[in-house]
C-alpha positions as a printed Julia matrix, in Angstrom:
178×3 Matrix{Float64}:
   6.89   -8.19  72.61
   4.08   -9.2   70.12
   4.66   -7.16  66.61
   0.64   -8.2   65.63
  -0.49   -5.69  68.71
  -0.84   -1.8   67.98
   2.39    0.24  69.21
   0.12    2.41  71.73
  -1.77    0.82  74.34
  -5.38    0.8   73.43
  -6.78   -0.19  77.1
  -5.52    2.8   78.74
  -5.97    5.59  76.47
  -8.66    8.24  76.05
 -12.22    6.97  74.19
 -14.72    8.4   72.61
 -18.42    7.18  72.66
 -18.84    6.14  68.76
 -22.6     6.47  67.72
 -22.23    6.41  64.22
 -20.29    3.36  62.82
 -18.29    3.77  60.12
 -20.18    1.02  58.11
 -17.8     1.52  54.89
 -14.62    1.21  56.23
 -15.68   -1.53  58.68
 -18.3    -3.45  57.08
 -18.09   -6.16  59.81
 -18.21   -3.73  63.17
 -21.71   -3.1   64.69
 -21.92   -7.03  64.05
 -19.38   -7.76  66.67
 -20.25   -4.96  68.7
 -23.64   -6.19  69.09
 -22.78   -9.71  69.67
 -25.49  -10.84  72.14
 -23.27  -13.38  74.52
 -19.86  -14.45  74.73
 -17.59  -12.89  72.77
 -15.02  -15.07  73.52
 -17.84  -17.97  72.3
 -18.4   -15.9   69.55
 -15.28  -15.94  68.5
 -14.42  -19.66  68.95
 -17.48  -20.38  66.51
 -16.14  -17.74  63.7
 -12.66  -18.82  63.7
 -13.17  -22.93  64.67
 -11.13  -22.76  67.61
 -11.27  -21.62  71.57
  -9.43  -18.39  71.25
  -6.11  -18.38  74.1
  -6.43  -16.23  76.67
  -3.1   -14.01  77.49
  -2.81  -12.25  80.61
  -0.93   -9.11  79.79
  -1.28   -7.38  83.48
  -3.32   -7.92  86.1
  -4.13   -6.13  89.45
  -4.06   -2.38  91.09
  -4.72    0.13  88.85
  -6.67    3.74  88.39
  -9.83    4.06  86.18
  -9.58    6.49  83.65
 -12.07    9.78  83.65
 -14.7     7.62  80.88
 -14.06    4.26  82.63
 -15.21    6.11  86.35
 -18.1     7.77  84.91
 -19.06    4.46  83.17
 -19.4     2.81  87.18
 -20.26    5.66  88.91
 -16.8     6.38  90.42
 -14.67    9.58  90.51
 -12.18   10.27  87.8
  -8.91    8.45  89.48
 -10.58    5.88  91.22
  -8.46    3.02  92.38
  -9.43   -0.16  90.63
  -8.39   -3.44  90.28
  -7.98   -4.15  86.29
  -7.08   -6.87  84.19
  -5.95   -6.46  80.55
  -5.96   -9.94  78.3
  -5.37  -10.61  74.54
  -7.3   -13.08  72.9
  -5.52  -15.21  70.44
  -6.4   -17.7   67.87
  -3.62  -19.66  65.92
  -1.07  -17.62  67.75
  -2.54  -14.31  66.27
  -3.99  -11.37  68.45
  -7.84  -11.21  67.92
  -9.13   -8.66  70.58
  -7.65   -6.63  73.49
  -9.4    -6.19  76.35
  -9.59   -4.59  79.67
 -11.98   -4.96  82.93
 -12.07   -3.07  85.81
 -13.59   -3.11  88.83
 -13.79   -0.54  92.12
 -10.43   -2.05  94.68
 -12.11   -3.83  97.45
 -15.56   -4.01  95.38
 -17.18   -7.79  95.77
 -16.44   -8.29  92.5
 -12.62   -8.16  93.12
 -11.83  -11.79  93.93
 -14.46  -12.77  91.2
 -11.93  -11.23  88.71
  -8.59  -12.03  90.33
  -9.64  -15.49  90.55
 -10.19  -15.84  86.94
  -6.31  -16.44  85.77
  -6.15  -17.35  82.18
  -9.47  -18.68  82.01
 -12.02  -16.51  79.71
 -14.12  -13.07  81.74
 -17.06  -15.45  79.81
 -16.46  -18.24  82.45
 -17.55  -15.81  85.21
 -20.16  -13.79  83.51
 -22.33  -16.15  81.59
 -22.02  -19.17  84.07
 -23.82  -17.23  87.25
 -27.41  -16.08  86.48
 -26.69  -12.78  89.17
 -24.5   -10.93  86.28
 -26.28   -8.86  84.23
 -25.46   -6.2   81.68
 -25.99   -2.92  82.94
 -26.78   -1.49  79.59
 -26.42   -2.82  76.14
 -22.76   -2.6   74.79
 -21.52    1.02  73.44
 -19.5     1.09  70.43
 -16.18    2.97  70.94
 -12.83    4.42  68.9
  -9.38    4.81  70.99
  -8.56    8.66  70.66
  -4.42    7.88  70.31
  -4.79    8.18  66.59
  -5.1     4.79  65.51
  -8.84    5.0   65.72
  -8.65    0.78  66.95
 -12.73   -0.29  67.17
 -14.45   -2.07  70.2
 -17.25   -2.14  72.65
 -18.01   -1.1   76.07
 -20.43   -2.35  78.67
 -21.18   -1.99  82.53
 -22.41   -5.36  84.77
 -23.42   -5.55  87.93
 -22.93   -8.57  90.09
 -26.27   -9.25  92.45
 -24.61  -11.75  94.96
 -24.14  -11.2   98.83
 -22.83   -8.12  97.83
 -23.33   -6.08  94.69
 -20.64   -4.65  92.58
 -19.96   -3.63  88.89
 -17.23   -4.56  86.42
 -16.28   -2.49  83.07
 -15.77   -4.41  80.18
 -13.67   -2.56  77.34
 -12.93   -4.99  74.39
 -11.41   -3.87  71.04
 -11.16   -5.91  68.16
  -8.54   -6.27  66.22
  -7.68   -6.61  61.91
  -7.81  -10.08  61.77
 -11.08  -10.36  63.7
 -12.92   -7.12  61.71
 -12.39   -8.64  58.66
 -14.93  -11.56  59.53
 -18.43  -11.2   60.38
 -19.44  -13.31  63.67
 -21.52  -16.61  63.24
């Protein structure tokens, strides 16, 4: 087990929608929150280096009450999730979880993936696009851990929609993206 990662689970716990940034204590947030691309390119150029990609779990899974409202699901959904950490030099940067309906299109988009970065299959295929601009959000388990939130939809063959949770970690809050 990692000792740099927060005791609680940050992915699966409660949220709360975060529409005023606490701009004192986290000088650096609604920069990264608002990151316009990649944040996994975003990264790389802010810390010199391709972040590693670390697969904590991956597959079946239920959305939470926020993450089914987010896609337009009922509270309990079954979804097929994948949780990462992104690391640079070793150290945990961000935590992050996607989800997608089970059986959606998008399902073998995302299982496919591996280690490789969610960037690989969202910026490289012009019929992804953000569903809304990303939503800053606090974990409710007490440790008040930042991040960002944002809904795609996939236009191919057939449509489907992917959650994107990231939260970003100490290391990464105290430097403002390039």
């Amino acid at each position: 087990m990692h000792t740099d990662l927060p005791a609680q689970n940050p992915l699966r716990s409660p949220l709360r929608l975060q529409f005023q940034l606490d701009r004192e204590r986290l000088p650096n947030l609604s920069a990264w929150v608002n990151v316009p691309g990649s944040m996994t390119r975003a990264i790389a150029t802010t810390c010199g280096q391709q972040p590693d990609v670390d697969v904590r779990y991956e597959g079946p899974g239920r959305a939470s009450s926020w993450e089914a409202r987010l896609i337009d699901n009922p509270p309990g959904c079954r979804v097929h999730s994948r949780e990462i950490t992104l690391r640079v030099d070793g150290n945990a940067v961000l935590l992050a979880r996607s989800i997608t309906p089970s059986g959606s299109a998008v399902e073998p988009l995302l299982r496919g993936l591996g280690s490789r970065p969610l960037a690989e299959l969202l910026f490289a295929d012009p019929r992804w696009r953000r569903h809304q601009a990303p939503l800053a959000v606090y974990g409710n388990d007490g440790d008040q851990l930042p991040g960002r939130v944002c809904a795609w939809t996939y236009a191919g063959r057939r449509a489907g929609v992917l959650l994107v949770a990231e939260y970003f970690l100490p290391p990464l809050l105290a430097l403002p993206p390039r």
